[in-house]
N, C-alpha and C positions, 0 to 999 in steps of 0.2 A: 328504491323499492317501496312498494305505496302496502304498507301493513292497516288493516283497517280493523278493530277485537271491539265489539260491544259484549259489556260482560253484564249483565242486570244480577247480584245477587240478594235473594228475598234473607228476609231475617233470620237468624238461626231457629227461631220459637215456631219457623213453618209458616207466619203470616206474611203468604207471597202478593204482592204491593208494596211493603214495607223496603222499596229498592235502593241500591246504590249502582251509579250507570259507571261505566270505566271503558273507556277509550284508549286504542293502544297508540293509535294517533298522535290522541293529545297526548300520553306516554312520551312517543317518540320526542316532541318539543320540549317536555322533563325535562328528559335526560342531558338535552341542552341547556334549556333554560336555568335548572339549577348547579349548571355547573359542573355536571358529573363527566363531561364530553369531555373536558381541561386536563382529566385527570385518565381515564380509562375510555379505552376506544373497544369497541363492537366490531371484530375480525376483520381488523385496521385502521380501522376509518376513528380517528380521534386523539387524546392524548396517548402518551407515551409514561408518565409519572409511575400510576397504577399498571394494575396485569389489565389482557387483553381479556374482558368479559367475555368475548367470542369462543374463547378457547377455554373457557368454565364449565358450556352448555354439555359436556359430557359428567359432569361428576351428577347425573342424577339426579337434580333438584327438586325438593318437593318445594310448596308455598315455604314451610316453615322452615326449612333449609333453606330459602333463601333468605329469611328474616335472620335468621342464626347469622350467617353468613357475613351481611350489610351491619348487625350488631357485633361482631366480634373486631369489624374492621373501624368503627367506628372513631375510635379514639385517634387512630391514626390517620385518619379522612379529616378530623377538625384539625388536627395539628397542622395537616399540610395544606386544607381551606387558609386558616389561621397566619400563615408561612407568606402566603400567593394574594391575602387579601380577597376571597372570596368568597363573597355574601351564601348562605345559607340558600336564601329566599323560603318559600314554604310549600308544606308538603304536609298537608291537610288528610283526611283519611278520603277523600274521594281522589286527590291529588296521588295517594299512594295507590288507590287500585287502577288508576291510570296509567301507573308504572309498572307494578306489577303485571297491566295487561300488555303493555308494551315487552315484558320480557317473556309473557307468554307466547304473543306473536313472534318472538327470537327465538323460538323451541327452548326457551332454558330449561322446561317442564318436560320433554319428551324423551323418550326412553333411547338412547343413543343408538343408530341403526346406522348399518355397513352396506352401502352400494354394491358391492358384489354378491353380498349373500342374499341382498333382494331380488338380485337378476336372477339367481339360481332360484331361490320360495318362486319369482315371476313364473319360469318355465315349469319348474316341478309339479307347481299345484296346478297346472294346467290353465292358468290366465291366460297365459300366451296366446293357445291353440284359439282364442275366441277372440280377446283383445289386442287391437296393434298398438307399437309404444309412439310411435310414428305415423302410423295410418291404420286404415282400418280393416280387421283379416277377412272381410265380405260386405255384402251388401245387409245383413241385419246385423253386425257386431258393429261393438263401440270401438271407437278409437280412443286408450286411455288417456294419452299425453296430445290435446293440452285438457282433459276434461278439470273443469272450476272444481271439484269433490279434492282432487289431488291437494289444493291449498286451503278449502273448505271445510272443516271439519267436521261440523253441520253436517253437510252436505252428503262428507262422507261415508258418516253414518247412515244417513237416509238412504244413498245409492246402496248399501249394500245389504240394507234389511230390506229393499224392495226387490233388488236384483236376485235374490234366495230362489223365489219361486220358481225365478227361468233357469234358474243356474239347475237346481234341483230335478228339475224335466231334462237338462239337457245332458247331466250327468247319467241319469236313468237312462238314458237312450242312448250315450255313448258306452256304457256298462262301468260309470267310472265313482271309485270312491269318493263321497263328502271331502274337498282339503277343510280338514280344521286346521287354523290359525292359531298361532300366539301371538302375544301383543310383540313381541320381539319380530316375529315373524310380517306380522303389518309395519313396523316402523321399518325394518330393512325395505320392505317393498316401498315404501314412501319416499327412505333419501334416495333410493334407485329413480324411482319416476319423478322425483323432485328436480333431477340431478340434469334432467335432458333439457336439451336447449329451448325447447316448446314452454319449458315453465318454471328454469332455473329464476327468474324474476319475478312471478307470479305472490310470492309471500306468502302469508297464513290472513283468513280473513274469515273470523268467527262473530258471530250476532247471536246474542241469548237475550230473549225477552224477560220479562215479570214471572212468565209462567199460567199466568192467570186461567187460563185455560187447559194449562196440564191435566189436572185432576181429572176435566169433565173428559176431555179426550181420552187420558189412559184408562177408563171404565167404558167408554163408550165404542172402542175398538177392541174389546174385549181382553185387554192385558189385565185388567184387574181379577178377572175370574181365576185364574192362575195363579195370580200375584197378589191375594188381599192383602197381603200383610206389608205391601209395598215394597218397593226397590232402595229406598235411598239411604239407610244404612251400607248394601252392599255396594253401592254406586262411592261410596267415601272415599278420597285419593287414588281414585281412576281419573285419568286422562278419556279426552273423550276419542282418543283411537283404543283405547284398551274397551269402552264402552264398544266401540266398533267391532271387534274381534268378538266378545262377548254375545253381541245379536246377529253376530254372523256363525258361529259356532252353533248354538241354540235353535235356529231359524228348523232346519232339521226336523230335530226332535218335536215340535211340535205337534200337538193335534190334531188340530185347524190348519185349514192355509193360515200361513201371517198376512194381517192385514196391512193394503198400502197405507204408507203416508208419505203426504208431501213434504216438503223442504218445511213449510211453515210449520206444519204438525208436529211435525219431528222436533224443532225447533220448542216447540212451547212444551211438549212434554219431558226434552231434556231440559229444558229450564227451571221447569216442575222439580224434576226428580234430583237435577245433579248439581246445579249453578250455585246454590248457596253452601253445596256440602266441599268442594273445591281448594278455595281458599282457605278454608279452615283449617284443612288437613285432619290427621287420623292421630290421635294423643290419646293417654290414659291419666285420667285425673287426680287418681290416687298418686301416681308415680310424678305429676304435675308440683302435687304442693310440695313431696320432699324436694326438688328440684326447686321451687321458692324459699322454701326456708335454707338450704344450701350455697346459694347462690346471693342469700344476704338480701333477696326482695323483699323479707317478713321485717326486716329492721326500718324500712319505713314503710310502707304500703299494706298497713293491720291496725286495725283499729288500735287506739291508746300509744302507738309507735312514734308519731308524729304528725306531721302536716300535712303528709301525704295521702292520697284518697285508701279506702281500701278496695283495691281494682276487683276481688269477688262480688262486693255487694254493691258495683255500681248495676250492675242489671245489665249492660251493652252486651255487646256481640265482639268477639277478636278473634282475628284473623291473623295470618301472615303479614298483612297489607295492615292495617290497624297497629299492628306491636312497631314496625317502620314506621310508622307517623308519631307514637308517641317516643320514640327514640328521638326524631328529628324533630319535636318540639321541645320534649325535655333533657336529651340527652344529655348537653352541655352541662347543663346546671346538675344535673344529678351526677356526672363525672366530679363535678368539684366537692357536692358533698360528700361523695364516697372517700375523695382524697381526703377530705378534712376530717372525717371520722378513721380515715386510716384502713378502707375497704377496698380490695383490689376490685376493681372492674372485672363483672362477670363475663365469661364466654362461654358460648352453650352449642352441643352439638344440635345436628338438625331433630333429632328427637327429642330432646332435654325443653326445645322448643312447642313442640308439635306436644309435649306433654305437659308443659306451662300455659299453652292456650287451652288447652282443654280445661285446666283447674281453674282459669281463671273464670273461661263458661260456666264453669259449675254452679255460680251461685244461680241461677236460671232452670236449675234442671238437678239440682238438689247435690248436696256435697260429699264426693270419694265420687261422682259419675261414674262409669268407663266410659271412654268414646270411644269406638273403634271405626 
């Protein structure tokens, strides 16, 4: 299955250029290449040692949930590396967002959804009557399955903040209520038309640019006039199908007609608004450093502590994919000093995580932040 994720995300400080590219691609060779395939397989296909990563993509994963996750198994991954004779290799931070895009393209990120109750949302909200899943129910309707938007994410956003206007006429003329969606309610319809044989193969296949032209675009199509105060706070640990339901709810209520955009537009102003807020995830900083100082990372990583950097005042940017790389570069060595000082090795739930990145952003954006 050919999974293809360009992820571009601009700097947390908002200076979009400042990019890191990730490739789910190259991900996919990762997960070979360093060895992780020897040990755990992706729903079959791999080792047998580890659990079946395939059958994980249901607990919900955020970025930092999955960083939690890869950290708390850590100890037990070198031991059985260690056992087997099996090199590390490395896993640089452009190298981690590789990976992480590779398990975004695995839906580890998507909100777990039921083929049946997609097929019921499919008929209830009246897709159906317009849409074939198979073919087409007339000479002007689409045929859903195999439309590219179904694996697209992109895409599918775009189809469905442009497809509003006609839906909207045609509901008016049929005398039929707005379906608003829930992000539950779109991912059930996903694994249902994911599920048909037109596009059980198809994979997930997302391209987010720099952004660079977000900003001009979302004023110049009129979102800004509604929106001065910007989106990408509320945009913070949405998926981009939850962003989808969210501009298909809303389309409605509008004003104005909404304005079309293209795949590309669409594209650059989510890149704009949501590409760098993603990986980050959603943390509170205050609740960030008790969770440092608890967890025994103030005992080296604070000024006058030791050798160790003090990771607030280096200035960077962490992420989910970031805290992974600096595991797999120092983790080893920092397992031993913990032993030799006699500190158990920490384990952190997905938020203990997701509020330890945020404080450690903090020094950039001034100290006790909240992130939400």
């Amino acid at each position: 299955m050919t999974r293809a994720f360009w992820l571009i995300l601009a700097s947390a400080a908002g200076v979009h250029g400042a990019s890191l590219a990730a490739d789910s691609a190259r991900g996919t060779r990762l997960f070979e290449t360093l060895s992780c395939v020897q040990c755990h397989s992706i729903n079959g296909s791999g080792g047998k040692v580890g659990p079946d990563l395939g059958r994980r993509i249901d607990r919900a994963f955020t970025p930092a949930t999955l960083a939690a996750t890869m950290w708390n198994h850590a100890p037990a991954m070198w031991s059985a590396m260690k056992e087997r004779s099996v090199q590390a290799g490395n896993l640089d931070e452009q190298a981690a967002m590789d990976l992480f895009a590779y398990f975004y393209s695995a839906h580890f990120f998507d909100r777990l959804g039921d083929a049946g109750r997609g097929k019921q949302a499919f008929n209830a909200d009246h897709c159906v009557e317009c849409h074939g899943v198979t073919g087409s129910k007339g000479s002007e309707e689409k045929t859903v399955v195999p439309l590219p938007a179904v694996g697209r994410p992109i895409e599918l956003v775009d189809a469905m903040w442009n497809h509003a206007a006609t839906m909207k006429a045609e509901f008016a003329k049929r005398k039929l209520k707005w379906p608003e969606l829930t992000s539950q309610d779109l991912a059930d319809i996903l694994v249902y038309l994911r599920n048909q044989p037109a596009t059980r193969e198809q994979g997930v296949e997302l391209e987010i640019t720099a952004g660079s032209n977000g900003a001009a675009l979302f004023a110049s199509k009129g979102c800004q006039a509604c929106h001065a105060g910007g989106l990408g706070a509320k945009l913070k640990g949405k998926t981009l199908e939850d962003i989808a339901v969210d501009m298909w709810n809303h389309a409605p209520k509008m004003a104005a007609s909404a304005p079309e955009l293209s795949t590309g537009e669409m594209r650059e102003i989510l890149s704009y608004l949501w590409a760098e807020q993603f990986f980050e995830d959603s943390g509170n900083a205050s609740a960030g450093e008790r969770v440092f100082v608890a967890k025994q990372c103030a005992s080296c990583h604070k000024e006058g502590s030791g050798p160790a950097p003090n990771l607030v005042r280096l200035g960077k940017t962490y992420t989910g994919a970031t805290m992974v790389s600096a595991l797999w570069h120092h983790g080893p060595t920092m397992l031993n000093d913990m032993k030799a000082k006699g500190i158990a090795w920490p384990r952190f739930e997905g938020q203990e995580m997701a509020n330890l990145i945020a404080y450690l952003n903090s020094g950039s954006r001034g100290a006790g932040a909240k992130v939400k």
